[in-house]
C-alpha positions as CSV (number, residue, x, y, z in Angstrom):
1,X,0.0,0.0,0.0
2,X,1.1,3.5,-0.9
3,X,1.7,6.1,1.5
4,X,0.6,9.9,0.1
5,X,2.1,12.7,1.8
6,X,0.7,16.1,1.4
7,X,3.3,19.4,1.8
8,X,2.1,22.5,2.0
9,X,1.5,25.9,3.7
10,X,-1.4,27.0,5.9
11,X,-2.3,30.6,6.9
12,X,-4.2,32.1,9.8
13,X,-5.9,35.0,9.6
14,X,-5.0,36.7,12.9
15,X,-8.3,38.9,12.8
16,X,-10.3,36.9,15.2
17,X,-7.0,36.6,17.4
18,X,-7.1,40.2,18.1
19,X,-7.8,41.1,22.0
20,X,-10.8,43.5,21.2
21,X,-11.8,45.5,23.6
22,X,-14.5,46.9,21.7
23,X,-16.0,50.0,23.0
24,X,-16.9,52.2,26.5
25,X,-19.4,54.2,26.3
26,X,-21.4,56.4,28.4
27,X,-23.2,59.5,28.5
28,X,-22.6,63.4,30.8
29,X,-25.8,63.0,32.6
30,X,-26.7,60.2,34.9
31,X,-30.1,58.8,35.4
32,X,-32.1,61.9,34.2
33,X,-32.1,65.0,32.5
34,X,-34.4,67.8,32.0
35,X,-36.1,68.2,28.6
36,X,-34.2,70.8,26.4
37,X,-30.8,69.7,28.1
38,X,-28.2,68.8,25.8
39,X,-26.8,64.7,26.0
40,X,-23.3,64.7,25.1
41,X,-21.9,60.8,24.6
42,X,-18.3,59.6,25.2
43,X,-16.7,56.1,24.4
44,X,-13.7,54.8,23.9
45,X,-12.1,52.5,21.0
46,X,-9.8,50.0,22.0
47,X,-7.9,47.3,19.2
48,X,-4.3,47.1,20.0
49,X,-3.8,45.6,16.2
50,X,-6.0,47.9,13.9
51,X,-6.6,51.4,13.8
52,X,-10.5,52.7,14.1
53,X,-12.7,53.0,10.7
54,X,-15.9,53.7,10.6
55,X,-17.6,53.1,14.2
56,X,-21.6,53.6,14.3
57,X,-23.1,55.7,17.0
58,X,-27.1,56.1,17.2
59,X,-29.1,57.1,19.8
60,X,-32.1,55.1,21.4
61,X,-35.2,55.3,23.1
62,X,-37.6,53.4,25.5
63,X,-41.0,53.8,27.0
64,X,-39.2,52.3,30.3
65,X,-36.2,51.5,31.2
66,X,-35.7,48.1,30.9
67,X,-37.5,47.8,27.7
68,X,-37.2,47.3,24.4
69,X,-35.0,50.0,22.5
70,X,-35.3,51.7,19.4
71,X,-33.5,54.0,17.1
72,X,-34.2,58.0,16.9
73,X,-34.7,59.2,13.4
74,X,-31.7,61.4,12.3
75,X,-29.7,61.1,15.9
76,X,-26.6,59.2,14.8
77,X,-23.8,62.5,16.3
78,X,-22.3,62.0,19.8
79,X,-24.9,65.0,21.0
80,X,-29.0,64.9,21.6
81,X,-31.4,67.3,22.8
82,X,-34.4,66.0,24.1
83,X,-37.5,67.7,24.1
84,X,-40.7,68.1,25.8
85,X,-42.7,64.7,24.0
86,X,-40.1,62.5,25.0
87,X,-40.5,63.7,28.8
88,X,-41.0,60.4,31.3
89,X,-39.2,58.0,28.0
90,X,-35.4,56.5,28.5
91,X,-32.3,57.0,26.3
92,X,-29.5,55.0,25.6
93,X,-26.4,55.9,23.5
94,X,-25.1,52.9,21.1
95,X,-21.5,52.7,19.9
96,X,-21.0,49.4,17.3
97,X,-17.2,49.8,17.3
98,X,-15.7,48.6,13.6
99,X,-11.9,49.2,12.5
100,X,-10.3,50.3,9.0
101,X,-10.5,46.6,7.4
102,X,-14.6,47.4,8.7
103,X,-14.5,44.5,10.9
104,X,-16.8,45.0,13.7
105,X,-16.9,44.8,17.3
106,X,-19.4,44.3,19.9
107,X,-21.9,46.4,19.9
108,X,-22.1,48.5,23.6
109,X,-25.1,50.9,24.8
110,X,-24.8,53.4,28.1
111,X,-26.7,53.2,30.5
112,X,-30.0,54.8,30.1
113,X,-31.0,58.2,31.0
114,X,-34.7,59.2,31.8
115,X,-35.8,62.9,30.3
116,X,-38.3,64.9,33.0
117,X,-39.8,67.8,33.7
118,X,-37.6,70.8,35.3
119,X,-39.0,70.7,39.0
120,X,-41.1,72.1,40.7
121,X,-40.0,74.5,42.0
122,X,-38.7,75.9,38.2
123,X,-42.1,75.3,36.9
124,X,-44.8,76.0,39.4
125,X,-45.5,78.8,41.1
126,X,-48.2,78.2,43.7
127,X,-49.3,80.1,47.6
128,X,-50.3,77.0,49.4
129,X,-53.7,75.4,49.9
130,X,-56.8,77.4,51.6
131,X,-59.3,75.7,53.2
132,X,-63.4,77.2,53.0
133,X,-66.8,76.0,53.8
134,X,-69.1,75.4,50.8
135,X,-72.6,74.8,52.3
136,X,-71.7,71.3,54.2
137,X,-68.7,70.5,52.3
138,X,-65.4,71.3,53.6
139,X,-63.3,72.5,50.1
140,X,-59.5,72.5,49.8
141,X,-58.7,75.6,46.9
142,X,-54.9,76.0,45.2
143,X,-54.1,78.9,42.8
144,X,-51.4,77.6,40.3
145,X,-49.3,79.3,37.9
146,X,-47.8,76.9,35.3
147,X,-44.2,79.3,34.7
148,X,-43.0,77.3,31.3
149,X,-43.5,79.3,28.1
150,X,-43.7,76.2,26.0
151,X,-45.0,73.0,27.6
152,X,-48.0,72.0,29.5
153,X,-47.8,70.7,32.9
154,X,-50.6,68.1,34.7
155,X,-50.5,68.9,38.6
156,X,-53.4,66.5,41.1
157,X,-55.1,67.8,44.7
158,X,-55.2,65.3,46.9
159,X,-57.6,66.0,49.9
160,X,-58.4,63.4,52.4
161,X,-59.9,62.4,55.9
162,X,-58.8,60.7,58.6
163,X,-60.2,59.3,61.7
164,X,-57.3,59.9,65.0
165,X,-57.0,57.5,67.4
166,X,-56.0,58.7,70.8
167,X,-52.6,57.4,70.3
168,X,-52.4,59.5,66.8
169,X,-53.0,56.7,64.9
170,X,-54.8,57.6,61.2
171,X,-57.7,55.5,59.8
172,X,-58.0,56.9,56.4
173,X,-62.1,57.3,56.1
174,X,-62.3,59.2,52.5
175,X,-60.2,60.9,49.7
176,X,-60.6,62.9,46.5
177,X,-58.1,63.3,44.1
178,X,-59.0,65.8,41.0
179,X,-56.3,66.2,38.7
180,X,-56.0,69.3,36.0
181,X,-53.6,69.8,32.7
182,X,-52.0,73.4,33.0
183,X,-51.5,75.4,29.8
184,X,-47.7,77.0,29.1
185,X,-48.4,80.4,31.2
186,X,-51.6,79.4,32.4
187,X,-53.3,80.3,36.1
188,X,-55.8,78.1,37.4
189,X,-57.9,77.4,41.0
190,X,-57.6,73.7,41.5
191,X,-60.3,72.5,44.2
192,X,-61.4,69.3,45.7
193,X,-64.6,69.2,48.1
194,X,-65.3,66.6,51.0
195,X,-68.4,66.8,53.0
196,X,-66.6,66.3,56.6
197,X,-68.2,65.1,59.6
198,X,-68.7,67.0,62.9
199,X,-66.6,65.7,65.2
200,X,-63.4,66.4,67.2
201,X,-61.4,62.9,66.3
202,X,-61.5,64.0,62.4
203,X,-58.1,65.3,60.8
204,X,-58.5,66.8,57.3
205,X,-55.5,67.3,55.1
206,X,-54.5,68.0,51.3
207,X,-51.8,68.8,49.2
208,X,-50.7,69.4,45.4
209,X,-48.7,67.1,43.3
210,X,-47.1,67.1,40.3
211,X,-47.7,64.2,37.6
212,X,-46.5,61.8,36.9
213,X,-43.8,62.4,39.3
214,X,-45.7,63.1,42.1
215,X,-43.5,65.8,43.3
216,X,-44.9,68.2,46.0
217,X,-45.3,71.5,45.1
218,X,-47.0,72.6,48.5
219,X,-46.9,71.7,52.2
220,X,-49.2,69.5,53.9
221,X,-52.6,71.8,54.7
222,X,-54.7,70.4,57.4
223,X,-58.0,71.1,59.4
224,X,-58.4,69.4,63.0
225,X,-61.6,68.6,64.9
226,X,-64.5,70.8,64.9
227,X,-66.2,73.5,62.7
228,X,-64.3,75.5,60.3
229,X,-64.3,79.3,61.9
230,X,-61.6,81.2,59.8
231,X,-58.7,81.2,57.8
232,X,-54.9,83.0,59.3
233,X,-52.4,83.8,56.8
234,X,-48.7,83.5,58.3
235,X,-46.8,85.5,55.6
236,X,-43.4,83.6,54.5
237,X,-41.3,81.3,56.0
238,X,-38.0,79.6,54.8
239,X,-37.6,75.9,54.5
240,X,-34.4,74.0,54.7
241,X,-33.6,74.7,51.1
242,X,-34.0,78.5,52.0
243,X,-37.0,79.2,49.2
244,X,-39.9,80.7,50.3
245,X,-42.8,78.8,51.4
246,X,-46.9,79.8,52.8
247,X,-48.1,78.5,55.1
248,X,-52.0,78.2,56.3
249,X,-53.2,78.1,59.7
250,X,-56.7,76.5,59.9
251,X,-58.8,76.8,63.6
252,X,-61.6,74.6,63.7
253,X,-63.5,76.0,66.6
254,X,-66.5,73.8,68.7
């Protein structure tokens, strides 16, 4: 039998052989940023063997943030701007790292950003809650100015009754919550109405939220036991943060 012998050369493409460290990126805000903000991306290249070609970069948006992720239409630079009808949506920033032979890397995405509303304290203006009597419902009444000169803003009254134990304990009894879109400059009365109970173990309180963030934008107001007699106003106070604050005094008289 006849042995065959086969002589020859092989070559290796050392491409896949490379240590790649494919990209790093990440973005100048972290975990949110206000609408009209500028994003500004950063990421690094790493490929000790080839120099960089033609690396793709696109930015990417979510309803949530562990959700499913899609291109923005025209946002491929290393700088976004989000605007006000992305507000409460996530972005990401994708870098798919490829060198000058257009091999590519892994591709690498930040770690997402949600846009929100400036706070507030930037965006309402508001003097506290005042309490009045409207035949035999108690109503809690907020004057709000919605400061923005380009976007609307949805704010909630939450009034709501308790029952006080002796020891302070609260047993809610009822609530209202009425909820009102404000218009870019806009000044509205926001009011909620609860027809209390006469007696001296009833706490009534209410305050103004922002949605969907639920950010205050007053103090807690609150009535104690008995009848509603009259309304004090307490000028200004400062608050830890050193911004001006109202504050209500209710006395419920017997």
């Amino acid at each position: 039998m006849k042995k065959i012998y086969m002589i020859g050369n092989t070559h290796f493409d050392p491409v896949w052989l490379w240590k790649w460290d494919e990209a790093m990126s990440s973005i100048n805000y972290q975990d949110r940023v206000v609408f009209g903000n500028e994003l500004k991306a950063n990421y690094s290249y790493v490929n000790a063997e080839k120099e960089e070609g033609e690396t793709v970069t696109q930015w990417l948006i979510s309803s949530s943030k562990n959700g499913s992720y899609t291109p923005i239409e025209g946002a491929k630079g290393d700088t976004y701007t989000p605007q006000a009808d992305v507000v409460g949506k996530y972005i990401k920033y994708r870098v798919i790292p490829k060198d000058i032979l257009g091999n590519v890397g892994k591709t690498v995405d930040s770690s997402p950003v949600m846009v929100s509303l400036p706070s507030a304290q930037d965006s309402l203006s508001t003097k506290g809650i005042v309490f009045s009597q409207e035949g035999e419902a108690t109503v809690a009444s907020s004057t709000i100015t919605n400061v923005l000169k380009d976007t609307d803003l949805k704010v909630s009254l939450i009034m709501a009754e308790y029952k006080v134990a002796q020891d302070g304990t609260k047993e809610l009894l009822q609530k209202k919550k009425v909820n009102q879109t404000i218009k870019a400059g806009e000044t509205i009365t926001l009011s909620a109405k609860l027809t209390i109970t006469d007696t001296t173990d009833k706490l009534v309180q209410a305050m103004v939220w922002t949605e969907p963030d639920m950010e205050p934008i007053t103090k807690v107001a609150q009535l104690v036991g008995g009848k509603l007699d009259k309304v004090t106003y307490i000028d200004t106070e400062k608050d830890k943060e050193e911004t001006s604050v109202f504050v209500y005094e209710i006395n419920w008289m017997n």
